[in-house]
Structure formats: C-alpha cells, structure tokens
C-alpha positions in Angstrom: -34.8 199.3 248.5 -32.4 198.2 245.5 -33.4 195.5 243.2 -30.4 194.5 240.9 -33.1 194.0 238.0 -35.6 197.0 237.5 -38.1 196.8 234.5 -35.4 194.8 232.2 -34.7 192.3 231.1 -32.3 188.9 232.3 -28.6 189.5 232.1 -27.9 187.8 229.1 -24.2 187.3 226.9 -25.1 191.0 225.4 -24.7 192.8 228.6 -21.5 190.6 229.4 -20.1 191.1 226.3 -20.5 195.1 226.4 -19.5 195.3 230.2 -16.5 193.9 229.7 -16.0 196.6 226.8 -16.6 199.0 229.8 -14.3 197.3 232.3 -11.3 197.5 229.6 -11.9 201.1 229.0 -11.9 201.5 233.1 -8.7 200.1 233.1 -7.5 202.2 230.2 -9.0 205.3 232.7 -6.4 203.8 235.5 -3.3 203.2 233.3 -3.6 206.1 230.9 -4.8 208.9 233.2 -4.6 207.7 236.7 -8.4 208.2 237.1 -10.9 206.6 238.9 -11.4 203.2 236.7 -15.0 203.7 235.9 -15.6 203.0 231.6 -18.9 203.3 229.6 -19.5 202.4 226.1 -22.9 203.3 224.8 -24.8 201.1 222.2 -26.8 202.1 219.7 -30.3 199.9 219.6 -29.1 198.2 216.4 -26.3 196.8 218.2 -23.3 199.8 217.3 -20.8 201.9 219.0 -22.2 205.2 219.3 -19.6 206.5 221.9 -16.8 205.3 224.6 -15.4 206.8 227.7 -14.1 206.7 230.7 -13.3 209.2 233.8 -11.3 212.5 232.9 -12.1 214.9 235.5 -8.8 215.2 236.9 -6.9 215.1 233.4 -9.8 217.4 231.3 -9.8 219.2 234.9 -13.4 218.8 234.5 -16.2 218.1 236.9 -18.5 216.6 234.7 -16.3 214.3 232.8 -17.5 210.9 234.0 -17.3 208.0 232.0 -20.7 208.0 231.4 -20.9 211.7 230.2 -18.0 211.3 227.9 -19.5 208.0 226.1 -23.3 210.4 225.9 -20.9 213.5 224.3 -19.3 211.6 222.1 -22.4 210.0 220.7 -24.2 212.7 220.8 -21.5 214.6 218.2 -21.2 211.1 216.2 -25.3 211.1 215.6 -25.6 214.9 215.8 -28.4 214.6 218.3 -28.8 215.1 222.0 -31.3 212.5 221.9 -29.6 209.0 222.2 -32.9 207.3 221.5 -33.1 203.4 221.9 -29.0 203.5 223.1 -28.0 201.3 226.0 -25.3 202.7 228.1 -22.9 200.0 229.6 -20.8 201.4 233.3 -18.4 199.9 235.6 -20.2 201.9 238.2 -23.9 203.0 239.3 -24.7 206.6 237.4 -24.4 209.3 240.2 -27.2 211.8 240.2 -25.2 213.9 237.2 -25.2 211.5 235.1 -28.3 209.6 235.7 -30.2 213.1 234.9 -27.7 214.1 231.5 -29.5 210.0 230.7 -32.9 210.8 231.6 -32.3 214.3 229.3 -30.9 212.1 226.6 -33.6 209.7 226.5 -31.5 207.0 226.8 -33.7 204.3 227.1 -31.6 201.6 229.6 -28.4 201.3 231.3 -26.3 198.9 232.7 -23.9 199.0 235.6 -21.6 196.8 237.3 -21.1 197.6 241.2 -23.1 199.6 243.3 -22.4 202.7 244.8 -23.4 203.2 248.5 -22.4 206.8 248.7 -23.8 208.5 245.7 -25.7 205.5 243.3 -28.4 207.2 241.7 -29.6 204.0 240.0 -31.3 202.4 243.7 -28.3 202.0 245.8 -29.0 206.2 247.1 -31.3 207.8 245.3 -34.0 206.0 242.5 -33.7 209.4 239.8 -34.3 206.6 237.0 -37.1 205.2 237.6 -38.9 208.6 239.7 -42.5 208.8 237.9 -42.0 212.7 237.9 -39.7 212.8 234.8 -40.9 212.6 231.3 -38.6 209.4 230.8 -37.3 206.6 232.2 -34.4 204.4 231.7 -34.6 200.5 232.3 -32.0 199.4 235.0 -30.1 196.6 234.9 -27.2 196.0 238.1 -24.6 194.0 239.1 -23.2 192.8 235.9 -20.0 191.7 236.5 -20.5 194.0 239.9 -17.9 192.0 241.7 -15.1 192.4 239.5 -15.8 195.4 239.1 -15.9 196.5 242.7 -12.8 194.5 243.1 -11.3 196.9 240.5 -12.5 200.1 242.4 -11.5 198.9 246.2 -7.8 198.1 244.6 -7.7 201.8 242.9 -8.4 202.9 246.4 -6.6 200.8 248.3 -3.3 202.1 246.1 -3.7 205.6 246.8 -4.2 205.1 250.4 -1.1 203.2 250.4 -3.1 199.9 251.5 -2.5 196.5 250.4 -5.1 194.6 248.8 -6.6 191.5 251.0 -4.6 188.4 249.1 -7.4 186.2 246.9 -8.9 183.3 247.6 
C-alpha cells in the first residue's frame, strides 16, 4: 500500500540538505521543550525559508501545534497568505491526518518526510489523504529521506521516557 516515492521526483542533495534542516530543528523540539523531536522547515519554490517549526503542544498547551503546522503559520504570517503555493514542506515524521489536511488547504504543492508512521501516517503508511482524488489538490510525496535516522531519533525519545535503554549500535 505505501510507496516511498509518490508522483515526485528522485531524492536528490535538495531534499537531504532541507531534511537535515528539519532533523536539527527536531532536536531543538527535544532539548528546548522536551517535545516529541519531529521539525519541519518549509521552502518556498524559489529555494527560501518561508517558515520553521517543530512540536509545541505540550509547551503552547496546544493540540494543533505540530511541527508541520507551526512551519505552515509561520509562513503563512511571513507571505500574508494562507496559500503556500509552490512551497515544499520538509518533516522528520509522516503528516498525521491534521496536518496533511491544513497542507492540502494550503495548497502546498509537495512534502517530504523522513520515517513512517504506522499508527497515524497520513502520507500511505495509514491513511493516503494526499493523494485521495476527492480533494481539489494534491500534494506530491516523497518518504524515507533520511527515515532511518530519523526513526532512530523517535524510538530513543521514547525509549527515555519509558525509562528503556536504547539497543547499543552496530
């Protein structure tokens, strides 16, 4: 059912480059806040900065502030648009279902994620709301850049606050 690569194109050094902008602002979200280290930066299609985030529900004590929708707000006030057309949004983790709908809204026309999400991916992994023919826009897909490292990131978040030890590295 998931295909790493949906209707985009190759990874290439671009999408390296601006996930591991995403990854540091993930760690930032760890080390700053004590959040769940998922970080977005969305790109404008020029090649700019439009907006950055990364989790703050449990510090803005807000439900919807995921990485991804704190990088779309931010842009959004820096263009004075809702429309984020021709941006490229860059996540450590597969939108969920929020957040792959606020894109979809934005007209944000492709997003890249690092790791999967097998409970709540909204990208392929659980649900396909991107690339459903019934909305009025669709956003290219591109998965698994850098997904490893960050999944590796994620399980050791998790692993801490359950008190576990991470598995020692090969």
């Amino acid at each position: 059912m998931v295909q790493e690569t949906t209707n985009a194109p190759p990874v290439d050094d671009v999408d390296v480059r601006w996930m591991r902008h995403a990854m540091a602002l993930a760690e930032r979200a760890q080390r700053e806040d004590d959040e769940i280290p998922v970080g977005a930066v969305l790109i404008s299609a020029d090649g700019d900065v439009l907006g950055e985030g990364w989790n703050r529900n449990i510090t803005l004590r807000d439900p919807t502030a995921h990485a991804e929708i704190v990088a779309m707000r931010e842009a959004g006030q820096r263009l004075g648009n809702h429309r984020l057309l021709g941006s490229t949004l860059y996540v450590t983790l597969e939108p969920c279902a929020m957040c792959a709908m606020a894109m979809v809204h934005a007209r944000v026309a492709r997003v890249v994620y690092g790791a999967r999400d097998p409970k709540t991916g909204a990208a392929g992994s659980v649900f396909d709301l991107l690339a459903d023919p019934r909305h009025n826009h669709r956003v290219q897909v591109t998965g698994g850049v850098l997904g490893e490292e960050s999944g590796a990131r994620l399980t050791a978040y998790f692993r801490g606050k359950r008190g576990k030890a991470s598995p020692p590295q090969a």
